[in-house]
N, C-alpha and C positions, 0 to 999 in steps of 0.2 A: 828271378830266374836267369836275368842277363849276368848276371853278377859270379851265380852258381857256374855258368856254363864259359865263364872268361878264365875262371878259379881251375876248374877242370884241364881246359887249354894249357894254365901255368904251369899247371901238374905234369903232362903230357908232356910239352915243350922243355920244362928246367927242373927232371926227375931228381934231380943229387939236391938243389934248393929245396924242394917241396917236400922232399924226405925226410930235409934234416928240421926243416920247418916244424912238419907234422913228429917230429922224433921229440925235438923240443919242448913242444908246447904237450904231448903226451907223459912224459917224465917229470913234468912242474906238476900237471892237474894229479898225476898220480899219486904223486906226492901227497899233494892237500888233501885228496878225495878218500886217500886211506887212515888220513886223520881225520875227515871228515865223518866217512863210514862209521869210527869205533864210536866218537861221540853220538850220531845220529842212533847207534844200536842202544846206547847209553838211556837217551830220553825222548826216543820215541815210543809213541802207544803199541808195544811190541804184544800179542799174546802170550802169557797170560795176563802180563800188566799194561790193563789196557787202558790204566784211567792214569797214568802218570802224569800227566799233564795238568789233572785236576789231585793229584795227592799231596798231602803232608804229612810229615812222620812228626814224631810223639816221640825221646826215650825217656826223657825225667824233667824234672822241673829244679829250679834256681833259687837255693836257698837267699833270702835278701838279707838275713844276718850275717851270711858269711858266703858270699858271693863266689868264693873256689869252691863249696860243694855245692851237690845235688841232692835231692831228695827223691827216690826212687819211684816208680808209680806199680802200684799190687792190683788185684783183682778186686777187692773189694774197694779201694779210689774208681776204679773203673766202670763195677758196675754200679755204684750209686752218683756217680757225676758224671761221667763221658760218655755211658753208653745211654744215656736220655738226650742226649741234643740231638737238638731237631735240624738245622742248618748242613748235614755229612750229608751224602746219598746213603755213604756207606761208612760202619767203621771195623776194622780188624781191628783185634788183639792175640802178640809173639810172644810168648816168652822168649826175654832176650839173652837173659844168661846161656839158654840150652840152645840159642839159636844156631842152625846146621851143627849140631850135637853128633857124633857116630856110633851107631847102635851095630850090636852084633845079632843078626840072626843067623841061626842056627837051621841047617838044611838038611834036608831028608835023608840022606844018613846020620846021621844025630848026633856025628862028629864035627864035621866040617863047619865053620863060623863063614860067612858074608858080610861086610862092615857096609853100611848105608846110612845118610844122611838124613838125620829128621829134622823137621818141624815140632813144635806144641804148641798148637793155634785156637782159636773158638771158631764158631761157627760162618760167624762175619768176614774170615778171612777167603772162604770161597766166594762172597759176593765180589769186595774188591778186588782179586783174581779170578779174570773166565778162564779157568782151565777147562777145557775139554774133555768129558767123561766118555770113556769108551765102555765101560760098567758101571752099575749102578750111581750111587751118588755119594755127597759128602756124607758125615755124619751129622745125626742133626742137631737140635738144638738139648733135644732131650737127653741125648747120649751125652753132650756136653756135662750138663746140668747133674746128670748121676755117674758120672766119672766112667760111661762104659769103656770097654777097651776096643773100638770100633776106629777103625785106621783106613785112610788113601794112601794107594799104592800108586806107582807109576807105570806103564805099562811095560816098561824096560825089565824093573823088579819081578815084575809076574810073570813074564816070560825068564826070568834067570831063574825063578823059585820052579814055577811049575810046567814050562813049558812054553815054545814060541804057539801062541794062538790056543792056546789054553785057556777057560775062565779061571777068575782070581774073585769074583763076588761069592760071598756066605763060604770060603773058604780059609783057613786058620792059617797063622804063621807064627814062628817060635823067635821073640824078640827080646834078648837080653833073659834068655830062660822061662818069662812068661808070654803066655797064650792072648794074640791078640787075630781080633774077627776083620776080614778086610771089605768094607761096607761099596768101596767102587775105588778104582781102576780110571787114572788122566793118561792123555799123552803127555809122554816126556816133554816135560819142557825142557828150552836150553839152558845151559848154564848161564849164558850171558843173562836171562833176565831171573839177576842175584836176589832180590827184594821175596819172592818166593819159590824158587828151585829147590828141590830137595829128593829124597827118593819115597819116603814118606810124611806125612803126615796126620798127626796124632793129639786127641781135644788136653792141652795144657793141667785139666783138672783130674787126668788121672792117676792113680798113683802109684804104680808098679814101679814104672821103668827110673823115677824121683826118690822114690823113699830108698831105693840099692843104691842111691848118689846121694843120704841122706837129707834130703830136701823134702819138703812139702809144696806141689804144685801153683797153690792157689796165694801162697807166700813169697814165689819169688817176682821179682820185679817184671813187668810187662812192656814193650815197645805197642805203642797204638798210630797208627795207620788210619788219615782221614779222607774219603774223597768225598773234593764239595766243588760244584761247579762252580767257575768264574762269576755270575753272578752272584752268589751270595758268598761270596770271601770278604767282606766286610762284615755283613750278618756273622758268620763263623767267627771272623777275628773277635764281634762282643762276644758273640757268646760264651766262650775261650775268659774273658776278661769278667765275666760274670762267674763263671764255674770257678775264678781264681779267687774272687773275692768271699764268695760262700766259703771255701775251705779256710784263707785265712781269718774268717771271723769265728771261727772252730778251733784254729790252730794259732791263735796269737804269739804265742812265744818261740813260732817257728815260720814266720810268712814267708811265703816263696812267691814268684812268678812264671806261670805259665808263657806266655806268647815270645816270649825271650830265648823260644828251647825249641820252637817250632819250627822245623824247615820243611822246604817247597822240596820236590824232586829234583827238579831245576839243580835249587842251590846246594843239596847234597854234593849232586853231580860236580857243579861249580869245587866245591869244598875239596873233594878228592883231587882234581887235577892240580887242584891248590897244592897238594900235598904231595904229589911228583913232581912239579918243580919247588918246591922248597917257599912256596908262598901262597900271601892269603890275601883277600878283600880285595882293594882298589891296587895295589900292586902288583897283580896277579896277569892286568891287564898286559903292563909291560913286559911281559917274560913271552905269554902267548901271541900278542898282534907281531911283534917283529919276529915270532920265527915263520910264522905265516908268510908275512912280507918278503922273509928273505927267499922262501920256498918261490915265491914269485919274483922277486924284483931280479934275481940273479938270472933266469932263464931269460927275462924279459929283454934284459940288459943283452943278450947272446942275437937274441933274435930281431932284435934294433940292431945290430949290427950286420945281419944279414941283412935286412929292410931296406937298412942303409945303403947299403953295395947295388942290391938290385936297380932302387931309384935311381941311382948315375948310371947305370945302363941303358935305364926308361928315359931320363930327361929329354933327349930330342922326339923322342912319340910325344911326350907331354908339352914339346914346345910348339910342336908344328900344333897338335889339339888346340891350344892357347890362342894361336896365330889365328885358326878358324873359328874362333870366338866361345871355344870351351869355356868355363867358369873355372875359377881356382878352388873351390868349394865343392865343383862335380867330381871334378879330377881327384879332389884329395879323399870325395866321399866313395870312389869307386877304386882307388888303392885299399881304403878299411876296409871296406866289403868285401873285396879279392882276400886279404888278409884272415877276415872274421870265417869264410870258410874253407880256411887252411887250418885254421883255430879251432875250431869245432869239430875237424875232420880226429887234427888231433887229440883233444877234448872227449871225445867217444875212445877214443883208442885209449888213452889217460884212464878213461874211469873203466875200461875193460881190465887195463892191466891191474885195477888198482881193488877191482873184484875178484880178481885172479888169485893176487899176492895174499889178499883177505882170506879168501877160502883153504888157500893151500899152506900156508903158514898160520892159521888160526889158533892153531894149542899156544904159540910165545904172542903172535899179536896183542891181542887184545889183553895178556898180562902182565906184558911192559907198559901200556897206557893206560891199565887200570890199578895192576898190582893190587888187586884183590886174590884174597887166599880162597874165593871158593874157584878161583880160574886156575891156579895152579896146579900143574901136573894133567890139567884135563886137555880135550879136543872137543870145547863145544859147539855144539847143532847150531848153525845154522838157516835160520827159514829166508823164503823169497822175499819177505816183507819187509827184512833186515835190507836187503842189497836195493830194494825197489821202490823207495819211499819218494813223495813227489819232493821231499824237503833237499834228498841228494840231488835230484836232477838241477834241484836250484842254484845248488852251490856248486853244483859243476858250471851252468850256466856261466850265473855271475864269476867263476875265475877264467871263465875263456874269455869272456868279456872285458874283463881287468889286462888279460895279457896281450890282448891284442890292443887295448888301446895303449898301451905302456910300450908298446912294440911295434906298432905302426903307425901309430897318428903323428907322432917328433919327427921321425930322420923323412916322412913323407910329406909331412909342411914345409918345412926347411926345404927340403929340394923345389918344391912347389913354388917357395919364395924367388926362386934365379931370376932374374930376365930372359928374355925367348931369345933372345942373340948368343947368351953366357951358354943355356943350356944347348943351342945347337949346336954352338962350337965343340962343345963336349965329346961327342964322337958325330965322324961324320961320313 
């Protein structure tokens, strides 16, 4: 409290230093915090995906005869080998060729088209996303299994089709010319959590909207989606190495390997950034820690120079302290603390501006850092959960912490170091 209220005093007393102090150190954290942000929206448990932290994606497997191709995974690999393990909570299966596919429906005057983004998922894929049902439900397993035409809608859709606050349960819509039934009604989710955003979705095994794209449903290749808690990711990983082994003692003249094609959410994530700066794996490190650094070391560098100036100012208060038998260790620990909440003052005001620039620039933000095609061109939703996560407040922490010891602990030791005679001559 003594520390807060000495801090305050600084403020009061040397307005133009404290301002530019707190200007400083608000404009570094912004910085990071808004790169921080996009990541944290990235791979936190956002809803509706809410087990990212525990999922793995699935899209093919590794031919080992000839190691540049892949071997696709269908629905029937699916349902007689993946969809029996026991070790998932959960597993969804995407078709990934149609994956965010653009359908046109067709609106009640019987002219006009609507282009909306689907899905063609099974039933598994509502358990691994809690989306939010504001009508009825998904479809279920049955409607899968007979191909019904039984679709979720989002609530955005249902209000654009039939009305804001309108129901959209047991009522019809015209998709691509054929008649499909809309079984229930999510909240919109954002764009940002990509892995299931769409405006509908629709059970993979039916066959209207596939056979006028001449395809058959249940033939084209599937993305599978696993969530399995931290504890049993070893258990998974054999199990994985057991499902690999049964198929190649089937398919000898074509063995492939499973667990070599499997990634974390994490490392997706990891992978993409990879991919805007132009690098991968252990590399990747180098490109990201020094801009980080530099985002900090430069400000820090500004504000050790302030630090610096004030201390020759201070040094006769700190010599005469000295002479009364202060410690050089009290003195220097109550310059960082004066310091740490100047830091923090800024620090707050850092991650305001840095939620500010987030929210009101969000249609290019997050599509320069991600450069994902389902962010382009849009201005996606934002929720509180996105800005408010305890993992942000950390990393805002930890960089106020970093900048203030980068920026007041040197040129305040050093002064600390004078003799009490050197430093009273100083000014007198």
């Amino acid at each position: 409290m003594r520390y807060f209220r000495q801090a305050l005093a600084l403020i009061r007393e040397e307005k133009l230093y404290s301002a530019m102090y707190i200007a400083g150190t608000a404009l570094a954290v912004a910085f990071v915090m808004l790169i921080a942000e996009v990541y944290y929206v990235k791979v936190a448990d956002i809803a509706p995906e809410v087990h990212r932290s525990t999922t793995y994606y699935l899209d093919d497997m590794t031919l080992l005869n000839k190691e540049d191709y892949i071997e696709n995974i269908h629905y029937e690999m699916y349902r007689d080998l993946f969809q029996k393990m026991q070790t998932p909570e959960c597993i969804a299966a995407e078709m990934e060729m149609w994956s965010n596919t653009l359908f046109g429906i067709t609106l009640a005057d019987s002219v006009h088209k609507y282009s909306v983004k689907g899905k063609l998922t099974d039933t598994g894929f509502f358990h691994l996303y809690q989306f939010h049902f504001i009508e009825g439900a998904p479809f279920t397993q049955d409607d899968f299994d007979n191909g019904r035409n039984n679709v979720v809608i989002t609530e955005n859709l249902r209000d654009h089709l039939f009305g804001h606050g309108q129901k959209g349960v047991g009522r019809t819509l015209t998709l691509d010319y054929h008649i499909y039934r809309i079984c229930g009604v999510v909240e919109t989710p954002s764009a940002l959590t990509e892995k299931c955003v769409a405006d509908i979705w629709m059970p993979f095994t039916i066959e209207d909207p596939l056979r006028d794209r001449g395809v058959h449903g249940i033939e084209m290749p599937i993305r599978l989606a696993f969530s399995v808690p931290a504890d049993k990711r070893d258990a998974f990983l054999q199990e994985l190495k057991d499902i690999e082994a049964r198929y190649n003692a089937l398919h000898k003249d074509a063995p492939v390997t499973i667990t070599d094609r499997l990634q974390s959410h994490y490392e997706q994530v990891w992978h993409d950034i990879g991919y805007i700066f132009n690098a991968f794996d252990v590399s990747l490190f180098w490109y990201v820690v020094p801009a980080i650094l530099l985002l900090l070391l430069v400000p820090a560098l500004n504000l050790s120079g302030m630090v610096a100036s004030r201390m020759e100012h201070r040094l006769p208060e700190m010599a005469i302290r000295k002479a009364f038998g202060a410690k050089r260790r009290t003195l220097l620990g109550e310059v960082i603390m004066e310091n740490l909440v100047l830091t923090i003052i800024g620090g707050i005001v850092g991650l305001c501006l840095a939620w500010t620039a987030l929210y009101g620039w969000r249609d290019w933000v997050f599509y320069v850092f991600s450069e994902s095609d389902n962010l382009y061109g849009t201005v996606p939703l934002l929720k509180g959960e996105m800005f408010f996560g305890p993992a942000v407040f950390a990393i805002a922490l930890l960089v106020c912490c970093v900048l203030n010891v980068l920026a007041a602990t040197l040129p305040a030791w050093l002064s600390l170091r004078k003799p009490i005679v050197e430093s009273m001559m100083i000014k007198k």
